[in-house]
C-alpha positions as CSV (number, residue, x, y, z in Angstrom):
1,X,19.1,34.4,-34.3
2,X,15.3,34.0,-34.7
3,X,16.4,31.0,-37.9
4,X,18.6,29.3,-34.5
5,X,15.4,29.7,-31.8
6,X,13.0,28.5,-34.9
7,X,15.1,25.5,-35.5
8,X,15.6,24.8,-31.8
9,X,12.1,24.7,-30.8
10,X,11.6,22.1,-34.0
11,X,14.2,20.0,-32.8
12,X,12.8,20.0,-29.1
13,X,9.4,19.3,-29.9
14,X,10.0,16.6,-32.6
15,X,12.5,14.9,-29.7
16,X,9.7,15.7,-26.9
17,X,7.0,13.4,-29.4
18,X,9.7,10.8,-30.2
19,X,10.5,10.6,-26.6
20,X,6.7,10.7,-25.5
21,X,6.2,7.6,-28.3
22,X,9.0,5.5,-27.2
23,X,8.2,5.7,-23.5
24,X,4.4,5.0,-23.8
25,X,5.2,2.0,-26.5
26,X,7.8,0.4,-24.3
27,X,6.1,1.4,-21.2
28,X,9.0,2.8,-19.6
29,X,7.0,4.6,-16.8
30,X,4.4,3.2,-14.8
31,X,1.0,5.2,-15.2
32,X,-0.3,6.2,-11.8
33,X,-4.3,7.0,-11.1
34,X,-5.1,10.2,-10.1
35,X,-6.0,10.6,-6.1
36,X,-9.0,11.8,-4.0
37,X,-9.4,12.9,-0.1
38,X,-12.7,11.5,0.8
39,X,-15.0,13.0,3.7
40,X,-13.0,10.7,6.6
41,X,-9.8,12.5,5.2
42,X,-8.5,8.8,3.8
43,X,-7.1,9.4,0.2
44,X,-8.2,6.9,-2.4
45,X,-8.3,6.9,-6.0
46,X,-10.8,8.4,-8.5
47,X,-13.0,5.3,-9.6
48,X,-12.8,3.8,-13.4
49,X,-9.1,4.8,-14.3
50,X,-7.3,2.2,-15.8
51,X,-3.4,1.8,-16.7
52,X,-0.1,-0.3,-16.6
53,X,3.1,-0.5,-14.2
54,X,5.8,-0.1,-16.1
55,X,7.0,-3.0,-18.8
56,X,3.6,-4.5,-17.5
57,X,1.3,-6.6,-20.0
58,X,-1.6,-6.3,-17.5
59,X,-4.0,-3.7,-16.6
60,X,-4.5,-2.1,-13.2
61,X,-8.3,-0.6,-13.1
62,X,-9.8,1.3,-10.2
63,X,-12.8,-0.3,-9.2
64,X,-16.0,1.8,-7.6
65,X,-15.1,2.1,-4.4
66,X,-11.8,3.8,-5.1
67,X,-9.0,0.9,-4.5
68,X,-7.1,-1.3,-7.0
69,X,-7.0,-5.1,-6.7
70,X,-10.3,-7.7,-5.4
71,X,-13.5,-6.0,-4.1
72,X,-15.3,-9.4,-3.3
73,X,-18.3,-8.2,-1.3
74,X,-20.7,-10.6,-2.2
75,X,-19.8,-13.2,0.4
76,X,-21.5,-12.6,3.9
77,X,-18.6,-13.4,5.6
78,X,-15.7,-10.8,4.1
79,X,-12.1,-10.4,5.3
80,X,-10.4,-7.1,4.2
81,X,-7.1,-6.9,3.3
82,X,-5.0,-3.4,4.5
83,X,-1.9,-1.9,3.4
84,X,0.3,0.2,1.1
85,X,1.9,-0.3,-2.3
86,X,2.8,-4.0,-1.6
87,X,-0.9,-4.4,-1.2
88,X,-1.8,-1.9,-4.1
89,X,0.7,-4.1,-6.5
90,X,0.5,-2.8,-9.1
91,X,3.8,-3.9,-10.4
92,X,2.0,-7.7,-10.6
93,X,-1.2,-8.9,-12.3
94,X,-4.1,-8.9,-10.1
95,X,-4.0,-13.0,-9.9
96,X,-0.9,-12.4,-7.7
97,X,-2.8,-9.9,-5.4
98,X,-3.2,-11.3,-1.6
99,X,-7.1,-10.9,-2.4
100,X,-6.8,-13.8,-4.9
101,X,-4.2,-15.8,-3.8
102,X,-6.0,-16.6,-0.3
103,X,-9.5,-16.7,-2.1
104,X,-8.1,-20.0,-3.8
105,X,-7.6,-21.2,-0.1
106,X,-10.7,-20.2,1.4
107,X,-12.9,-20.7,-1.4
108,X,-16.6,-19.4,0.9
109,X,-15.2,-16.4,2.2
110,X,-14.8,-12.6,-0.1
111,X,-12.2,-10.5,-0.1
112,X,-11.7,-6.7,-0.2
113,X,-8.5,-5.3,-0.8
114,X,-7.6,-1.5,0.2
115,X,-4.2,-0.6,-0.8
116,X,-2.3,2.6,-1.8
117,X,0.8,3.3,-1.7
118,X,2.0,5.8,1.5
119,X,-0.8,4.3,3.7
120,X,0.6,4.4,7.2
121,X,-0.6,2.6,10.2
122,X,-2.6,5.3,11.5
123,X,-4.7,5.2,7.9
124,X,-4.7,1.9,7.9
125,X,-6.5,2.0,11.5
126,X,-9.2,4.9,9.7
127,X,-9.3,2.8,6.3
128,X,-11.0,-0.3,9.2
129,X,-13.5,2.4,10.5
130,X,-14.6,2.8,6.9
131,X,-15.3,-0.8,6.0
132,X,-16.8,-1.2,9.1
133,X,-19.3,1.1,7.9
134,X,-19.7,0.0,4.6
135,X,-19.0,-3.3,3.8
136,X,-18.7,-5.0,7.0
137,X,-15.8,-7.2,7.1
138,X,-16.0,-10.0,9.5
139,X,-12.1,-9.5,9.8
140,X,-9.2,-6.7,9.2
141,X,-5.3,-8.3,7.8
142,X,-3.5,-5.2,8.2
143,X,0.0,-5.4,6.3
144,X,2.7,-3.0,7.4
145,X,6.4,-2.6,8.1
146,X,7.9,-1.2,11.2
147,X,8.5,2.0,9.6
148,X,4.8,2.8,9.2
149,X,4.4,3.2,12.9
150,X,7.3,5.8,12.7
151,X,5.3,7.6,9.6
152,X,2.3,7.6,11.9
153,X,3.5,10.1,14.4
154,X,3.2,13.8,13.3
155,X,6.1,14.7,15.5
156,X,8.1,13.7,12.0
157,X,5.6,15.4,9.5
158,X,4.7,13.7,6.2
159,X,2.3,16.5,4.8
160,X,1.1,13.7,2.1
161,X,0.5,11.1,4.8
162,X,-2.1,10.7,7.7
163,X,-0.6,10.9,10.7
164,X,-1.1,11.0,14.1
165,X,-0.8,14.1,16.5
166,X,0.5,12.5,19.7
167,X,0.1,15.5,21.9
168,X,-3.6,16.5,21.4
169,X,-4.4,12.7,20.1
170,X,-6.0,14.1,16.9
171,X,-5.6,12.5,13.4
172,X,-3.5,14.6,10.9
173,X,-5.2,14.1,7.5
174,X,-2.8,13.7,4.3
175,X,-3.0,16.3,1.7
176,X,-2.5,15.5,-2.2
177,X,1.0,17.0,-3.1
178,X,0.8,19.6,-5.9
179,X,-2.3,17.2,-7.9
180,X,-1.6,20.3,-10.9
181,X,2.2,19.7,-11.7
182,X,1.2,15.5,-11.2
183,X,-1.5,16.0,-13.7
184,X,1.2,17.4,-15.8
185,X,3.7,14.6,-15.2
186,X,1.4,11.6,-15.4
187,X,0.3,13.1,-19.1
188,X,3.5,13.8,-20.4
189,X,5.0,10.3,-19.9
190,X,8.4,11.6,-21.8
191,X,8.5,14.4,-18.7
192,X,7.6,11.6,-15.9
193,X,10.4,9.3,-17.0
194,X,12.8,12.6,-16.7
195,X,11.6,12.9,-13.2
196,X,12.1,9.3,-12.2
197,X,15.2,9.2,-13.1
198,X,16.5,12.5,-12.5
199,X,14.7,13.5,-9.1
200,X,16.7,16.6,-8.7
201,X,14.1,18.7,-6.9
202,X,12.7,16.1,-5.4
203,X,12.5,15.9,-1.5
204,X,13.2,11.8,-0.7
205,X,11.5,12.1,2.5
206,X,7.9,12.9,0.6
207,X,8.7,11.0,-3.2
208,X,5.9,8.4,-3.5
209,X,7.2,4.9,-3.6
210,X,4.5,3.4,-6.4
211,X,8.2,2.1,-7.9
212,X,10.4,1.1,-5.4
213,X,10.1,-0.4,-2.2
214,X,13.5,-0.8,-0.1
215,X,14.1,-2.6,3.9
216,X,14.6,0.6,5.9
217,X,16.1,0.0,9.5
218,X,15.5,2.7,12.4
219,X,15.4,2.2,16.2
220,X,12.8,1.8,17.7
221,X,10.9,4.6,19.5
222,X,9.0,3.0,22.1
223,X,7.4,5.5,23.5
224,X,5.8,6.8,20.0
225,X,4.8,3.7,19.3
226,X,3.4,2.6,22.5
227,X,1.2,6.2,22.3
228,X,0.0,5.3,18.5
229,X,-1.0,1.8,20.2
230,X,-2.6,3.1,23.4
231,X,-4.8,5.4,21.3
232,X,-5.6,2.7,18.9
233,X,-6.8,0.7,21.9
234,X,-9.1,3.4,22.7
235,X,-10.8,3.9,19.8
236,X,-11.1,0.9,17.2
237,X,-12.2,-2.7,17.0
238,X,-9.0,-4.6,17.9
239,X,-10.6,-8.3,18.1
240,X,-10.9,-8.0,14.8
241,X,-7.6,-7.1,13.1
242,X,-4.6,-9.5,12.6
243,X,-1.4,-7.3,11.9
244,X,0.8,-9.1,8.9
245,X,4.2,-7.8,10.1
246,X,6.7,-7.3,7.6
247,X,9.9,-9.9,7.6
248,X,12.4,-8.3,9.5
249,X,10.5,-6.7,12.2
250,X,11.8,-6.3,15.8
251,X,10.8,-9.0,18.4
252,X,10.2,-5.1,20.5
253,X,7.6,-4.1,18.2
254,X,5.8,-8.2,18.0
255,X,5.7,-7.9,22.2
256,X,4.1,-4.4,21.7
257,X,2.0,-5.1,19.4
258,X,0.3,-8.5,21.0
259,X,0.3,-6.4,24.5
260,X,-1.5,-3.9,23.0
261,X,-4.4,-6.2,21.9
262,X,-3.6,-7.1,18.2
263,X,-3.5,-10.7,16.7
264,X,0.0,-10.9,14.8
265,X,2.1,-13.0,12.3
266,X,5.0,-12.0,11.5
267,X,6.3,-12.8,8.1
268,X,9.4,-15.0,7.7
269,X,11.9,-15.7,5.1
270,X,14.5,-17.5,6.7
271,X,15.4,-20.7,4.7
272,X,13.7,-19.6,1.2
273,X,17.1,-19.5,-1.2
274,X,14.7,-17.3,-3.4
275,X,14.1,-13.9,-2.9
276,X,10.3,-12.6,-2.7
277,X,11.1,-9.3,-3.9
278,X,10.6,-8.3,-7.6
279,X,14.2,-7.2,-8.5
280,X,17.5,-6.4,-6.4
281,X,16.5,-3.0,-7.2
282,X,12.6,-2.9,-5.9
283,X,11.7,-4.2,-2.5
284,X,8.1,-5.0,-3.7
285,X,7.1,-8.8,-3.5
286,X,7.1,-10.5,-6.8
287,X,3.9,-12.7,-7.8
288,X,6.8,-16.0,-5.8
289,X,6.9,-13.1,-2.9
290,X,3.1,-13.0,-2.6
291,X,2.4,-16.6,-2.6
292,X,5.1,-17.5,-0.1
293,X,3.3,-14.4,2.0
294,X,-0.3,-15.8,1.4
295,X,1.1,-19.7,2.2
296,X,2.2,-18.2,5.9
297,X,-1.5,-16.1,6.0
298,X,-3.0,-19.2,5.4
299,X,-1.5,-21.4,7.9
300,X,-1.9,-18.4,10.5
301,X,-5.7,-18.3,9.7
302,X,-6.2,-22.0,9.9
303,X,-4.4,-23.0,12.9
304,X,-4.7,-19.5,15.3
305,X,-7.7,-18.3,14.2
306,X,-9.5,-21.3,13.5
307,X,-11.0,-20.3,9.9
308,X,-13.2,-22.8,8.5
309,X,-15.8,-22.8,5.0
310,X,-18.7,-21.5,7.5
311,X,-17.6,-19.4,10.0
312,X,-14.9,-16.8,11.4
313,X,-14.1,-17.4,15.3
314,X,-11.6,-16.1,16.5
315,X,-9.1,-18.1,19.0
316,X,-8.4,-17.2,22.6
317,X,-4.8,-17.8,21.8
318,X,-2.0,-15.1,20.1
């Protein structure tokens, strides 16, 4: 008996090392930076990690001020770029990021991309607070989908998210989800590819979706997201932020939106034969997805908001 549990414990461990070499080789799973809560509660990521998506020939790299992608801040006049894991991209090389892409169009302005996947609205909102004080963005380009106003009321609890409590109007900060067992998970590479692909103990609701990005469809809850609005009106800069509304999104939640206050495009796919996303399996826009994306940002920018090599002045007009 102790020969069989000798033997067995060989067998595992040379199949755990074979495993762990195959799947860092080939890249099969995508390694993830490790996470922060910083003193306004927003999560961002520990600065100087570097790493690849999975299959991915590029690196993704942290820069200092804890986000992935362009941190152009030597321009005077900087436009900051908002939003979750299609902003955070890390399943494309950083010359496909929105930060890049609409630097080659507007050559005299920077660009500061915050991205992370599970950013909701509400973040998003906080994440404009912090740049405000920081770097000073001349203008916010919040990206979102319709569902990130739904993940922005507390009344459905995302403990990983921030959120907003809609009854004593008070900001719900995220918390990091078990950071000892991820530690574990994104070191063992052979034991994160298990977990991918066998999320058996794995609540959907609160899985990270660094991998996957997928249309979701829910009614719409005006009166939730007339509340989130109504306290954003209250307490940030709204001349200053353009919401880039996901394809797809409700004519309900455009008129709420632009009677709320906010600038808004909404993004549009109708006659493109070929599909922005990066597989039929991942939702994510591919590097095609992100330039058709930045081609309707630019003509938005141009002909509503008037953007020109000098100056940002914003238009009267929606």
């Amino acid at each position: 008996m102790q020969k069989f549990i000798i033997k067995l414990f060989l067998f595992t461990t040379i199949i755990t090392i074979a495993g762990e070499v195959i799947v860092r080789i080939f890249k099969l799973t995508p390694d993830i930076p490790h996470l922060y809560v910083d003193h306004t509660g927003i999560q961002r990521y520990i600065p100087g990690q570097t790493g690849y998506y999975s299959k991915a020939n590029s690196k993704w790299e942290v820069n200092h001020y804890g986000w992935l992608g362009i941190a152009d801040v030597e321009n005077d006049s900087i436009i900051s770029i908002i939003g979750d894991s299609f902003i955070e991209n890390m399943m494309n090389p950083i010359s496909c990021n929105q930060g890049s892409i609409l630097k080659s169009y507007f050559k005299d302005f920077g660009f500061f991309e915050a991205g992370r996947s599970g950013v909701t609205f509400i973040e998003a909102m906080q994440i404009t607070k912090l740049l405000d004080s920081t770097i000073k963005p001349k203008m916010h380009l919040i990206y979102m989908a319709e569902d990130d106003f739904y993940e922005s009321d507390a009344t459905y609890r995302f403990k990983d998210r921030m959120q907003l409590n809609l009854t004593s109007n008070t900001i719900v900060n995220g918390e990091l989800k078990a950071p000892g067992v991820k530690k574990l998970l994104y070191n063992c590479k052979v034991l994160y590819y298990l977990y991918l692909r066998f999320p058996l103990f794995v609540n959907s609701k609160n899985k990270e979706s660094h991998t996957t990005a997928q249309v979701k469809t829910k009614e719409v809850d005006v009166k939730s997201i007339n509340s989130i609005l109504d306290y954003c009106r209250k307490n940030y800069e709204l001349e200053k932020i353009v919401l880039v509304l996901h394809p797809g999104t409700s004519k309900t939640v455009e008129t709420m939106v632009n009677n709320a206050g906010f600038k808004s495009i909404t993004l549009n796919t109708t006659g493109d034969e070929k599909s922005w996303a990066v597989s039929s399996s991942d939702g994510h826009w591919s590097c095609y997805g992100h330039h058709e994306v930045a081609k309707q940002i630019r003509a938005y920018l141009t002909t509503h908001i008037k953007l020109n090599a000098t100056k940002l002045k914003m238009a009267l007009n929606k």
